[in-house]
NUNU-831182 format. One record per residue: residue in one letter; x, y, z of N, C-alpha, C, O in turn. Coordinates in steps of 0.001 Angstrom, whole numbers. Layout:
N
{"a"; {X; Y; Z}; {X; Y; Z}; {X; Y; Z}; {X; Y; Z}}
...
This chain:
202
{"x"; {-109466; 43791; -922}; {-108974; 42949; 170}; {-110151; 42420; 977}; {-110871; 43261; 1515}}
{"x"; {-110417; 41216; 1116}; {-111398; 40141; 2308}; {-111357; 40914; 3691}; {-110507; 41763; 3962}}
{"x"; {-112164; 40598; 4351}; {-112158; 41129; 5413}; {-112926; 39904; 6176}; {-114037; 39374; 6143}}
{"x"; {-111557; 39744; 6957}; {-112085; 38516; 8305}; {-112163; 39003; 9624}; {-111274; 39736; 10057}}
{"x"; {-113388; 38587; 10489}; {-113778; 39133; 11336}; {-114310; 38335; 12661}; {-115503; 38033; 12617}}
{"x"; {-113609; 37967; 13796}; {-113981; 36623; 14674}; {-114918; 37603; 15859}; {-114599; 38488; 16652}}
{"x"; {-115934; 37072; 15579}; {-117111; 37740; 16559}; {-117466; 36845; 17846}; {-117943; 35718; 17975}}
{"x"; {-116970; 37963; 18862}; {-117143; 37245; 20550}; {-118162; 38272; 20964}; {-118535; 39322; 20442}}
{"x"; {-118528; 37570; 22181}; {-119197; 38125; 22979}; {-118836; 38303; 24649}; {-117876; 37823; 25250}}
{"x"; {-119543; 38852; 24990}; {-119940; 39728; 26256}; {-119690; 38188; 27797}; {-119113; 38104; 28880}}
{"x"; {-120691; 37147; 26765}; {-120986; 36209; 27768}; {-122029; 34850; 26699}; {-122316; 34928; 25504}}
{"x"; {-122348; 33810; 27612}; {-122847; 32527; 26564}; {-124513; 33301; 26252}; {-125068; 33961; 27130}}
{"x"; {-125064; 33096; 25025}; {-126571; 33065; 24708}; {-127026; 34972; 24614}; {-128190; 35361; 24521}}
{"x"; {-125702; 35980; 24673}; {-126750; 36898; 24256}; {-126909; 37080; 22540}; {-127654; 38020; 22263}}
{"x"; {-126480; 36526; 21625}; {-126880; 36500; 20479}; {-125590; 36789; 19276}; {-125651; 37341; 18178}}
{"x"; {-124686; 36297; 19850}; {-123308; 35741; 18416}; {-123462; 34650; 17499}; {-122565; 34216; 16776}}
{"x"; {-124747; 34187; 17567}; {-124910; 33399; 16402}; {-125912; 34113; 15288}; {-125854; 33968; 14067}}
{"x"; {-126814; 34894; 16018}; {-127682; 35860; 15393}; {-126702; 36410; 14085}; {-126648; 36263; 12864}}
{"x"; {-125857; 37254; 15333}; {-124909; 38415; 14767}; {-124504; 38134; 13587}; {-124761; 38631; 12491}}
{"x"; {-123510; 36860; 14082}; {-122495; 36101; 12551}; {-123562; 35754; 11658}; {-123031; 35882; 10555}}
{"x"; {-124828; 35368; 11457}; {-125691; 35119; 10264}; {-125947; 36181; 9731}; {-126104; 36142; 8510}}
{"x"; {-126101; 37660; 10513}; {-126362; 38624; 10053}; {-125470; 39260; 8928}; {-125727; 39567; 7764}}
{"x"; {-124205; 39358; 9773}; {-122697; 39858; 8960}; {-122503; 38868; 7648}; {-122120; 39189; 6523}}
{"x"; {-122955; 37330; 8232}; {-122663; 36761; 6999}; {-123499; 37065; 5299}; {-123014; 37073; 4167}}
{"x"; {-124587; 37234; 5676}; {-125255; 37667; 5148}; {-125117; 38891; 4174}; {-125412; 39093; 2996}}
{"x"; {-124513; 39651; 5230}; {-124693; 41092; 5103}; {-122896; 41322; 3648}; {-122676; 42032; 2667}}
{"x"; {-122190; 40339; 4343}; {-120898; 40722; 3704}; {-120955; 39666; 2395}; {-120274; 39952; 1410}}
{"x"; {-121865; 38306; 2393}; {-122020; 37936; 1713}; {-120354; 36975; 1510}; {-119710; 36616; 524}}
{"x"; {-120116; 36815; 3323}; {-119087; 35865; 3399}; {-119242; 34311; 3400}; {-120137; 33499; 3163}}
{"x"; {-118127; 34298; 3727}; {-117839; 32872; 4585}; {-118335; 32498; 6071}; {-118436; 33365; 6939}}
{"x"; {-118550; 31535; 6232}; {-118669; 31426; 7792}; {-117647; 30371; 8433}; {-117113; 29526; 7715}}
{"x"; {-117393; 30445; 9801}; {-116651; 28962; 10345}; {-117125; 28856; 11918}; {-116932; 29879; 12575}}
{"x"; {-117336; 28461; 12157}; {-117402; 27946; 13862}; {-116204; 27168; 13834}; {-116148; 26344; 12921}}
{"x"; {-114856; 27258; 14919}; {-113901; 26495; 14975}; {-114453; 25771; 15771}; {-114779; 24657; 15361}}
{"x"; {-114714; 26092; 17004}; {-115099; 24978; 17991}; {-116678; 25084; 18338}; {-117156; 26099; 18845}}
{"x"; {-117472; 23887; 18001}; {-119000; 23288; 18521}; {-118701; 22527; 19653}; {-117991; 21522; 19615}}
{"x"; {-119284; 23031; 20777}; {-119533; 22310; 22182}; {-120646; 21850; 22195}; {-121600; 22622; 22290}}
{"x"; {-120844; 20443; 22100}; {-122396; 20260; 22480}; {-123078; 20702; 21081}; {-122563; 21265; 20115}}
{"x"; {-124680; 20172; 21333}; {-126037; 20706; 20627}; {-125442; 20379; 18779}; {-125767; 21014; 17776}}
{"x"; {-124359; 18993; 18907}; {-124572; 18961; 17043}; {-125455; 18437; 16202}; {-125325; 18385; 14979}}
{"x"; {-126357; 18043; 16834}; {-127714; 17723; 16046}; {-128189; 19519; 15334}; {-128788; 19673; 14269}}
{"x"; {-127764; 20572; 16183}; {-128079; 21591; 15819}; {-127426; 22823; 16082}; {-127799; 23775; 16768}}
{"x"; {-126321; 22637; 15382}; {-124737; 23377; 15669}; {-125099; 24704; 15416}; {-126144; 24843; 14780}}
{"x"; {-124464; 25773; 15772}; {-124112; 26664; 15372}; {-124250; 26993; 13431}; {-125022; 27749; 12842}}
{"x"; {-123382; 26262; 12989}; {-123315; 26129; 11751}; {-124448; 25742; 10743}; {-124741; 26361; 9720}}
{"x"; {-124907; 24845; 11122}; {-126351; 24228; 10984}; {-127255; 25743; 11137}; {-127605; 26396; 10154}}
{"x"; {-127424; 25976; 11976}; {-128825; 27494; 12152}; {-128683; 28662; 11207}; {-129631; 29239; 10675}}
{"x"; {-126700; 29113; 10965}; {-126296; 29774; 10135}; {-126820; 29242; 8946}; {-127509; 29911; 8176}}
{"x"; {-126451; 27787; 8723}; {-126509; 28051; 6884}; {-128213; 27656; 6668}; {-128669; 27406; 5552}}
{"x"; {-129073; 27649; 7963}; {-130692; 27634; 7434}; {-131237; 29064; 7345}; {-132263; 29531; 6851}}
{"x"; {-129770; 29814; 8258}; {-130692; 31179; 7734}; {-129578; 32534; 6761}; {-129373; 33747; 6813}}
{"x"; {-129187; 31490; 6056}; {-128076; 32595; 4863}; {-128262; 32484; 3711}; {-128437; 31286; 3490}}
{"x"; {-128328; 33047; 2824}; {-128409; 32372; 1147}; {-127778; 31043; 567}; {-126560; 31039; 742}}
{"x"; {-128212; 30014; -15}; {-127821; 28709; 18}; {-126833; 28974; -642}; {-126336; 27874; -400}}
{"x"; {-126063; 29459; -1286}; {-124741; 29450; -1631}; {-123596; 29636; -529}; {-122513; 29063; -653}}
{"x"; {-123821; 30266; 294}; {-122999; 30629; 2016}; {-121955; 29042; 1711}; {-122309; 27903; 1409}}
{"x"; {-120705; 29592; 1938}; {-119470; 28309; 1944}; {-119815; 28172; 3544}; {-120126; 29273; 4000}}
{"x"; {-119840; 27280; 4372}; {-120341; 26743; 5621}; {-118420; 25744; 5856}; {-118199; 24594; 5477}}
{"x"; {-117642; 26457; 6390}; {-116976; 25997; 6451}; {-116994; 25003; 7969}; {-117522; 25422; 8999}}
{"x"; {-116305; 23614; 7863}; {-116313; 22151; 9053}; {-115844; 22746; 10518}; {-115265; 23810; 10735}}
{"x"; {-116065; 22218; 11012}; {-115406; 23144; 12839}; {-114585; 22082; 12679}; {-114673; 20992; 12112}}
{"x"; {-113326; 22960; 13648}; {-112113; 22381; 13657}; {-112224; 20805; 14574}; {-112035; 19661; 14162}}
{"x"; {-112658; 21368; 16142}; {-113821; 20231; 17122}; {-115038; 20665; 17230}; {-115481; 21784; 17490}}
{"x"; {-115676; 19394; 16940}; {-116797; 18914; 17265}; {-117101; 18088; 18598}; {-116748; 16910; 18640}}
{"x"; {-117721; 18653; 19648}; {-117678; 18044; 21161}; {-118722; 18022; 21230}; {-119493; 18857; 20755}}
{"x"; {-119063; 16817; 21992}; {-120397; 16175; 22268}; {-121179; 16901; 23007}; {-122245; 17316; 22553}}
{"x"; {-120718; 17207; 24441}; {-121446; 17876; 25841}; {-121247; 19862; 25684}; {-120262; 20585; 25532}}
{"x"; {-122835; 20148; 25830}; {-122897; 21261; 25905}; {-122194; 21939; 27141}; {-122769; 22401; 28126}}
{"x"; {-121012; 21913; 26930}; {-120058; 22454; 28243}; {-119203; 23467; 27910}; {-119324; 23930; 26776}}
{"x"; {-118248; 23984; 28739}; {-116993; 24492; 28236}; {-116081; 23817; 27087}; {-116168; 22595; 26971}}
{"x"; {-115361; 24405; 26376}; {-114932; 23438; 25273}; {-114097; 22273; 25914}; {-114180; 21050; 25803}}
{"x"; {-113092; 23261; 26769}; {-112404; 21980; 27790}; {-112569; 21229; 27931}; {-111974; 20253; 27472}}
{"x"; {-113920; 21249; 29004}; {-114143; 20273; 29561}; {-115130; 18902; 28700}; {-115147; 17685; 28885}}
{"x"; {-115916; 19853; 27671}; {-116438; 19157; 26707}; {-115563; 17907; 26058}; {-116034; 16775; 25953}}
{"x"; {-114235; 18264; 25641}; {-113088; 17877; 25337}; {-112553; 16792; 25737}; {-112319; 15730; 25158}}
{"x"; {-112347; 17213; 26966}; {-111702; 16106; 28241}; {-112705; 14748; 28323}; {-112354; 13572; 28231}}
{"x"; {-113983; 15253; 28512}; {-115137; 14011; 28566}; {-115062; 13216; 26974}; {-115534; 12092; 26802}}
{"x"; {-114315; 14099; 25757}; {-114452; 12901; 24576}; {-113070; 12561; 24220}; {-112566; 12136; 23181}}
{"x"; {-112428; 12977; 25790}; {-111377; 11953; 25529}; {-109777; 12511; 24242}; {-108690; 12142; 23797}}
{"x"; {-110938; 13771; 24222}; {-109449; 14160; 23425}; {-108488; 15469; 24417}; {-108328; 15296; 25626}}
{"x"; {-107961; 16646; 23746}; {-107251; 17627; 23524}; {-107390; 18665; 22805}; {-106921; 18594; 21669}}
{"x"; {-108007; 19831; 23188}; {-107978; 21245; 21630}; {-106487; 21498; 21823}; {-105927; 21587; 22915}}
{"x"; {-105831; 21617; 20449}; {-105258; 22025; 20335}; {-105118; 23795; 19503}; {-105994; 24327; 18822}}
{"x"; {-103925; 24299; 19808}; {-104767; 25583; 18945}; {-103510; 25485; 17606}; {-103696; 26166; 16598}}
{"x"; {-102386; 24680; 17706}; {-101961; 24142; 16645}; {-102427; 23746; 15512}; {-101884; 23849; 14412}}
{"x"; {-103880; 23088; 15883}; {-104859; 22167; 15132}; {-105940; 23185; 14359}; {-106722; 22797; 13491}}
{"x"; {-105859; 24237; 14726}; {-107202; 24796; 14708}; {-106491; 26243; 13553}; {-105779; 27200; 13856}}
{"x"; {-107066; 25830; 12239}; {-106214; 26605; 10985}; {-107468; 27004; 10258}; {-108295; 26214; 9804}}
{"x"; {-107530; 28577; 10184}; {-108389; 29341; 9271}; {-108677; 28808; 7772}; {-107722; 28145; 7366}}
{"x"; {-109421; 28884; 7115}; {-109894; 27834; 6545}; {-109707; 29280; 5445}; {-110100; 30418; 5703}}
{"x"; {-108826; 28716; 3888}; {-108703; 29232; 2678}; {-109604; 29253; 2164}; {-110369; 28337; 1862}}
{"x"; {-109683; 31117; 1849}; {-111204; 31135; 1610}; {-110498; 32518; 173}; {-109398; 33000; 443}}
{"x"; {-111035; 32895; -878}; {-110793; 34257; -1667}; {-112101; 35018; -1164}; {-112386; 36020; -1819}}
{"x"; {-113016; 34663; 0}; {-114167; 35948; 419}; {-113860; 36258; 1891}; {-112987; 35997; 2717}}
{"x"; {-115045; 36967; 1808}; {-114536; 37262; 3222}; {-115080; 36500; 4373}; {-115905; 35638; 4069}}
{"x"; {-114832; 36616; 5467}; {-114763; 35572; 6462}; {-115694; 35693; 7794}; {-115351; 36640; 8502}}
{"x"; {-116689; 35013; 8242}; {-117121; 35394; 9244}; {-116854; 33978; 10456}; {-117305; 32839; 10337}}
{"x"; {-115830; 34619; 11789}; {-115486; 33352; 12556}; {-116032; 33579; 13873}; {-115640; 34388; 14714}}
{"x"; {-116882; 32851; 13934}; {-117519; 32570; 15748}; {-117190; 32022; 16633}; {-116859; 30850; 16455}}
{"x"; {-117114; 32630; 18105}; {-116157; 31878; 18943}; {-116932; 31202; 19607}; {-118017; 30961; 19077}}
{"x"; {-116648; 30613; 21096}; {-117401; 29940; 21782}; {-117647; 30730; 23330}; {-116745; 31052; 24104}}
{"x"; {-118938; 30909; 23507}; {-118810; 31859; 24670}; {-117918; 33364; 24671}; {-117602; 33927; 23623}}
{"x"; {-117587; 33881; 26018}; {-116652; 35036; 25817}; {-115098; 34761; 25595}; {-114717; 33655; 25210}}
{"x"; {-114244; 35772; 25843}; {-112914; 35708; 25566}; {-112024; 34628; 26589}; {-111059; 33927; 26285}}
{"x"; {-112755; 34778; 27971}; {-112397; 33688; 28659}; {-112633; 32226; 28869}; {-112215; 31406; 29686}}
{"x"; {-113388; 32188; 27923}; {-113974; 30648; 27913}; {-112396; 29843; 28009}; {-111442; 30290; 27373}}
{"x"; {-112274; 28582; 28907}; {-111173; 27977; 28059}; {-111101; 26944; 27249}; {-111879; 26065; 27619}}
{"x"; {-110378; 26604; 26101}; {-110100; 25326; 25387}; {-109284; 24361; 25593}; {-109305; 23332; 24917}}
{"x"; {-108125; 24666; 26951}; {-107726; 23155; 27400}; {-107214; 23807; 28729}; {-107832; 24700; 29310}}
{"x"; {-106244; 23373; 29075}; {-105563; 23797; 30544}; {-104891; 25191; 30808}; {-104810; 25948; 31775}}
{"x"; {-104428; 25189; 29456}; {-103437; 26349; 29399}; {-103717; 27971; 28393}; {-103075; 29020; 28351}}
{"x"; {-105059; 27477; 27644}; {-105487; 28559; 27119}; {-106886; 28468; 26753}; {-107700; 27544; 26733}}
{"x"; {-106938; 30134; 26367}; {-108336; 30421; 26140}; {-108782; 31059; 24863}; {-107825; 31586; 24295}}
{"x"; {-110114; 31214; 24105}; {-110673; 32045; 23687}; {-109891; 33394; 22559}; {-109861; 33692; 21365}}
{"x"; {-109290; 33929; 24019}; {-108611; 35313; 23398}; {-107288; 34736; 23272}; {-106445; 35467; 22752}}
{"x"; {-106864; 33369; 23704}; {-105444; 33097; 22788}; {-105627; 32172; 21113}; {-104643; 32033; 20386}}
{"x"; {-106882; 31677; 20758}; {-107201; 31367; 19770}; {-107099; 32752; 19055}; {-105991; 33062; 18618}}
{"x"; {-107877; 33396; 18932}; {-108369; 35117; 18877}; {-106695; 35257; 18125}; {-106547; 35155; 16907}}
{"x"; {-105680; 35470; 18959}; {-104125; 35588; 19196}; {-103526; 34922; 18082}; {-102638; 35567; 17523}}
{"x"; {-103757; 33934; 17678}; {-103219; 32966; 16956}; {-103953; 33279; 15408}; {-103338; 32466; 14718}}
{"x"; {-104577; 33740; 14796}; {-105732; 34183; 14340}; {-105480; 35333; 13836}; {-106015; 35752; 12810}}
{"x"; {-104584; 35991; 14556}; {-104535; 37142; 14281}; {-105404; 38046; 13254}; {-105001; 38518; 12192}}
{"x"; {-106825; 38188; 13883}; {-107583; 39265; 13230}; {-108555; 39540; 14047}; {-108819; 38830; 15018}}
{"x"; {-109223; 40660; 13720}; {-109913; 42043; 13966}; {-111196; 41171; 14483}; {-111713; 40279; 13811}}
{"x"; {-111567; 41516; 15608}; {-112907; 41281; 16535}; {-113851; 42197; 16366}; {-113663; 43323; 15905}}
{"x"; {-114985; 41697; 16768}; {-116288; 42265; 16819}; {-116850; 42017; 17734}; {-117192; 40837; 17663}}
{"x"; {-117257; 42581; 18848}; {-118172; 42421; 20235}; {-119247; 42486; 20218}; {-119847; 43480; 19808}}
{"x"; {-119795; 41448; 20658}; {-121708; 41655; 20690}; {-121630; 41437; 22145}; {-120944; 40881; 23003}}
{"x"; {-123017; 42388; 21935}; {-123431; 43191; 23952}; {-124815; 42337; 23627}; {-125395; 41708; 22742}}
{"x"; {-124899; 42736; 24847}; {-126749; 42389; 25084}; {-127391; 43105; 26090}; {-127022; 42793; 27222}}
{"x"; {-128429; 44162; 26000}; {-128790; 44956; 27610}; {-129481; 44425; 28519}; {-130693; 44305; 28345}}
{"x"; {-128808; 43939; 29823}; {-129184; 43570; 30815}; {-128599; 44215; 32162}; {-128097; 45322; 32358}}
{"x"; {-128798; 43323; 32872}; {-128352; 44729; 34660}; {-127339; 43845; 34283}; {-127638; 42694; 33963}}
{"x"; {-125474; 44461; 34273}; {-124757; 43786; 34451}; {-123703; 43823; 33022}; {-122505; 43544; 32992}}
{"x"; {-124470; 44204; 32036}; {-123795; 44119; 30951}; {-122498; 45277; 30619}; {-121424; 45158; 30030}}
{"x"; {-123145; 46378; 31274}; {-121849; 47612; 30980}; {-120666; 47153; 31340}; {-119669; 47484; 30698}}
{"x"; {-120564; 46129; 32668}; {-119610; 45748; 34069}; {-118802; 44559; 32576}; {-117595; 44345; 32465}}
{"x"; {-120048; 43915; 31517}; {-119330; 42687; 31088}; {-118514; 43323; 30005}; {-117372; 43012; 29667}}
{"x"; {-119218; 44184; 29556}; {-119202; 44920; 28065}; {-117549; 45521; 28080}; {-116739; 45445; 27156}}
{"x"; {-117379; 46047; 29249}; {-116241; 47080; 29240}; {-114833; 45965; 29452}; {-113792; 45810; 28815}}
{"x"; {-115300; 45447; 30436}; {-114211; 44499; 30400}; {-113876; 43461; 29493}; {-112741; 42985; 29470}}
{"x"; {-114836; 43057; 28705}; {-114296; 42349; 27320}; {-113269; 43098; 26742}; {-112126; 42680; 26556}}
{"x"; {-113861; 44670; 26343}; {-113055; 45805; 25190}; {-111549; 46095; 26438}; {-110461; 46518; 26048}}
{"x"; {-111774; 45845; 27507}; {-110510; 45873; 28293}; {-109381; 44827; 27888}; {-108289; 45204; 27462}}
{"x"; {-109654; 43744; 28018}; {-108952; 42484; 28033}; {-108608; 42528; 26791}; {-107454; 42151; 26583}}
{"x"; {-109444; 42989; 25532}; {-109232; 42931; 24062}; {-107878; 43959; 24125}; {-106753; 43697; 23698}}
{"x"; {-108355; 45278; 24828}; {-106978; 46492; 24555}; {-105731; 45853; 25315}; {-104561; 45880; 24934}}
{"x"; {-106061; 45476; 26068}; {-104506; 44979; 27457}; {-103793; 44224; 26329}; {-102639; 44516; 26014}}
{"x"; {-104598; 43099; 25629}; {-104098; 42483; 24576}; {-103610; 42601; 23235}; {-103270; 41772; 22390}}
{"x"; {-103680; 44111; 23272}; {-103371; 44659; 21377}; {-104299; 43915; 20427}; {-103943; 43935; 19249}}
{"x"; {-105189; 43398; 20656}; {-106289; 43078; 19566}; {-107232; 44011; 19180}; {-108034; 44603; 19903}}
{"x"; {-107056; 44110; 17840}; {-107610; 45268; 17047}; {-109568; 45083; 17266}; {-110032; 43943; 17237}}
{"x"; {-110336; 46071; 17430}; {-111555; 45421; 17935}; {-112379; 46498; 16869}; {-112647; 47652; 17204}}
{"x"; {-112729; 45920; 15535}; {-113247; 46554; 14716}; {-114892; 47119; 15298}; {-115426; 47568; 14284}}
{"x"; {-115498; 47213; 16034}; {-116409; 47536; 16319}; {-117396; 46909; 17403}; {-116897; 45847; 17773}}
{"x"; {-118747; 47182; 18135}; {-119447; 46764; 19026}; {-120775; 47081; 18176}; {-121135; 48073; 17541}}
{"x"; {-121530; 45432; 18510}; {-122823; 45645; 18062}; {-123577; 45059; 19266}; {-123230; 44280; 20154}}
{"x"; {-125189; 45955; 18885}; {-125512; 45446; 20227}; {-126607; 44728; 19905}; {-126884; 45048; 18749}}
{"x"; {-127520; 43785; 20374}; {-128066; 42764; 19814}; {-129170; 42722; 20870}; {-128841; 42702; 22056}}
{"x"; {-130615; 42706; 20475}; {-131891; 42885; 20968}; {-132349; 43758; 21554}; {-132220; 44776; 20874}}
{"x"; {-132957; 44007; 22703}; {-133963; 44931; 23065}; {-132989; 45976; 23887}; {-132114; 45648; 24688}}
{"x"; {-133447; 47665; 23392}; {-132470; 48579; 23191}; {-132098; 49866; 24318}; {-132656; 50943; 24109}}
{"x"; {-131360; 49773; 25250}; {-131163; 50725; 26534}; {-130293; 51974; 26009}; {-129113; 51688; 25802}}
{"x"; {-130619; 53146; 25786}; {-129925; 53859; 24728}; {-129085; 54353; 26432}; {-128162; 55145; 26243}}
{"x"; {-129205; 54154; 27240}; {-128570; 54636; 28375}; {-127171; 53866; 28338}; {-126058; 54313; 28063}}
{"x"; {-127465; 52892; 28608}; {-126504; 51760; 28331}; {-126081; 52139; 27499}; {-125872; 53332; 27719}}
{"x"; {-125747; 51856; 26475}; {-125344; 51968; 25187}; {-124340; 53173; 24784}; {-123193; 53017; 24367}}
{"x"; {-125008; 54415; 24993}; {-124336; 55231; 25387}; {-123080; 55730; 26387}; {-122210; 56567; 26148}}
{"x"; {-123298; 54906; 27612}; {-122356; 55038; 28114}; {-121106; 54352; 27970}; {-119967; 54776; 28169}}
{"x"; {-121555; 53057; 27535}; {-120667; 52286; 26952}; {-119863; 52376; 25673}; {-118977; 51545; 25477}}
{"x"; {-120104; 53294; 24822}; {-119251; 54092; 23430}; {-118960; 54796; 24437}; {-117966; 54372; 25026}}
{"x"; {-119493; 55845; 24946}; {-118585; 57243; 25539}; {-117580; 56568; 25743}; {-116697; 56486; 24890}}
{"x"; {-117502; 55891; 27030}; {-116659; 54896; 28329}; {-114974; 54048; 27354}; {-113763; 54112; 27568}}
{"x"; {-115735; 53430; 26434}; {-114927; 52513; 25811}; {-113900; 53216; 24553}; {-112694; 53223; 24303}}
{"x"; {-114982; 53709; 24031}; {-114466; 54553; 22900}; {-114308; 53921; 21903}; {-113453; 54235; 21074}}
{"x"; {-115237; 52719; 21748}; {-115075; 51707; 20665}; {-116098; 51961; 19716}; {-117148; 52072; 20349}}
{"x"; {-116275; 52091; 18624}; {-117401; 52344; 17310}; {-118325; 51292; 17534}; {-117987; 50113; 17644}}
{"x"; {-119509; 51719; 17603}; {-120744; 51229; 17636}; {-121126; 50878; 16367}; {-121388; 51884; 15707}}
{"x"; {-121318; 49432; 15515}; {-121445; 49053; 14160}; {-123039; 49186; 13925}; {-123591; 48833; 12882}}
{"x"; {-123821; 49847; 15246}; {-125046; 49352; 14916}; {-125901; 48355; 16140}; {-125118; 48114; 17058}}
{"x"; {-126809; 47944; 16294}; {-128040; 47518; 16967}; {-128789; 46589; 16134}; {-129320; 47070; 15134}}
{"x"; {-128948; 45169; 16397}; {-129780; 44357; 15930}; {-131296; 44247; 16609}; {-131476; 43617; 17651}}
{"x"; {-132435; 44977; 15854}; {-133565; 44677; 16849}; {-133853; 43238; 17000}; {-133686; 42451; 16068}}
{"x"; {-134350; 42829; 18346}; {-135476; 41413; 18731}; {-135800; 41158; 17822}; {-136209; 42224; 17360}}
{"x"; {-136057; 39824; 16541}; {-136666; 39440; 16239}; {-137769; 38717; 16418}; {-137609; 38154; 17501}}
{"x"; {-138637; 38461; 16038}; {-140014; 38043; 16721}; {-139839; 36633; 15689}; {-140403; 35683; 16231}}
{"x"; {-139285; 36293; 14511}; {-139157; 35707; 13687}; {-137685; 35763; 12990}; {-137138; 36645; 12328}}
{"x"; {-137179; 34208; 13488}; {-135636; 34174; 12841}; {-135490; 33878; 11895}; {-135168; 32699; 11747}}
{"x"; {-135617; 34647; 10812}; {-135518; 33764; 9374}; {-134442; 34474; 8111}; {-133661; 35267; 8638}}
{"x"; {-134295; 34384; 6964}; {-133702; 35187; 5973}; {-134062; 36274; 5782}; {-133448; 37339; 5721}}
{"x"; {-135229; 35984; 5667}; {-135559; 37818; 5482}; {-135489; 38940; 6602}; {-135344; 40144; 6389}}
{"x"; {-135640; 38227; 8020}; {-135476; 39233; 8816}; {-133875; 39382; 9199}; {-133472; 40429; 9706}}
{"x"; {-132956; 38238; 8920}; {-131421; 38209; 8870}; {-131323; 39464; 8098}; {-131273; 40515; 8737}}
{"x"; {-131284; 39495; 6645}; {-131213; 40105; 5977}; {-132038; 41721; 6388}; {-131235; 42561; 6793}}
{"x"; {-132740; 41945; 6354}; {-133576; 43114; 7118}; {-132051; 43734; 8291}; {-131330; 44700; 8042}}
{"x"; {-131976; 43066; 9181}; {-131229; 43064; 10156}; {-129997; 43861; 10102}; {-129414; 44539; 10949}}
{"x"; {-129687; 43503; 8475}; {-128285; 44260; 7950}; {-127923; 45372; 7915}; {-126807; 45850; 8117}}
{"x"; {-129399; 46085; 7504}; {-129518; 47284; 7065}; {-128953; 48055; 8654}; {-128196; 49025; 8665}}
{"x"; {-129306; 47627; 9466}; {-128737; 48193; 11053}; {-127653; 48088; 11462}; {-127333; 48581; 12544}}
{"x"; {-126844; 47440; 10721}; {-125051; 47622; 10740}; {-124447; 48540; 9781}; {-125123; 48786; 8782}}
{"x"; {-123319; 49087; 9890}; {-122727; 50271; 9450}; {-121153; 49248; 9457}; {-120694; 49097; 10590}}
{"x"; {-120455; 48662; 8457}; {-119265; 47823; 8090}; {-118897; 47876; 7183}; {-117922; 47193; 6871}}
């Protein structure tokens, strides 16, 4: 059986694009970005498939939005609508790696967000942390909002430079399985993607 897996985060830029190249890599899936805000000269998708094995299926984002904004509002300025009607997991026989945009609250139009895409989707999350002052406060309340919501949350990875304090308290606290720790790379490339893997447990 495939195993699909929509990886959010904590908050924007601590490293869910890292992550998903890593897993992709690592599972030797699929990838999808549903929604690109902004930066498509150099999407999300784009960085993934320069750093995965050239065979990687690179599946189309559902929207593509011009302004590096909220998707919303990104949205609103091109004049359209996300719909989450619109927005359909892409038939795949491997397994699946899906990246969201920002955290669970980000929103995609007036009336929903993030964790109602997530909802619709229906599958198993993956949380990426990042250690900073502030992150336990973000960390816990993601895996909160995920439980309030019955979304199954296959694991927490934590991504760059490493506070075993943190970290720790945050498995005790949460009680969510730790998949592992991605060190800083000094160099983003395949081989250290790949390298990278070996530090997940999936």
């Amino acid at each position: 059986m495939n195993n699909i897996y929509f990886i959010t985060g904590i908050g924007t830029g601590i490293g869910k694009t890292i992550v998903s190249a890593v897993l992709t890599e690592k599972l030797k899936a699929d990838y999808w970005k549903p929604v690109q805000s902004g930066d498509l000269d150099i999407s999300d998708s784009l960085f993934v498939k320069h750093l995965v094995r050239p065979e990687t299926i690179i599946h189309p984002e559902s929207y593509r939005l011009s302004q590096p904004l909220s998707p919303h509002l990104s949205a609103m300025l091109d004049g359209i609508q996300i719909s989450l009607d619109a927005i359909k997991a892409p038939q795949t026989n491997n397994n699946l790696i899906i990246e969201g945009a920002g955290g669970l609250m980000v929103p995609l139009n007036d009336n929903e967000l993030i964790l109602d895409l997530i909802k619709s989707l229906k599958v198993k999350v993956i949380v990426v942390s990042q250690n900073y002052l502030g992150s336990i406060n973000h960390t816990l309340l993601t895996l909160e909002v995920l439980k309030a919501n019955q979304i199954e949350v296959a694991g927490l990875i934590f991504n760059g430079t490493e506070n075993q304090e943190s970290e720790q308290y945050i498995a005790k606290y949460s009680n969510v399985k730790v998949l592992g720790r991605i060190p800083k790379m000094s160099v983003v490339d395949n081989e250290n993607i790949k390298r990278a893997g070996h530090h997940i447990t999936l």
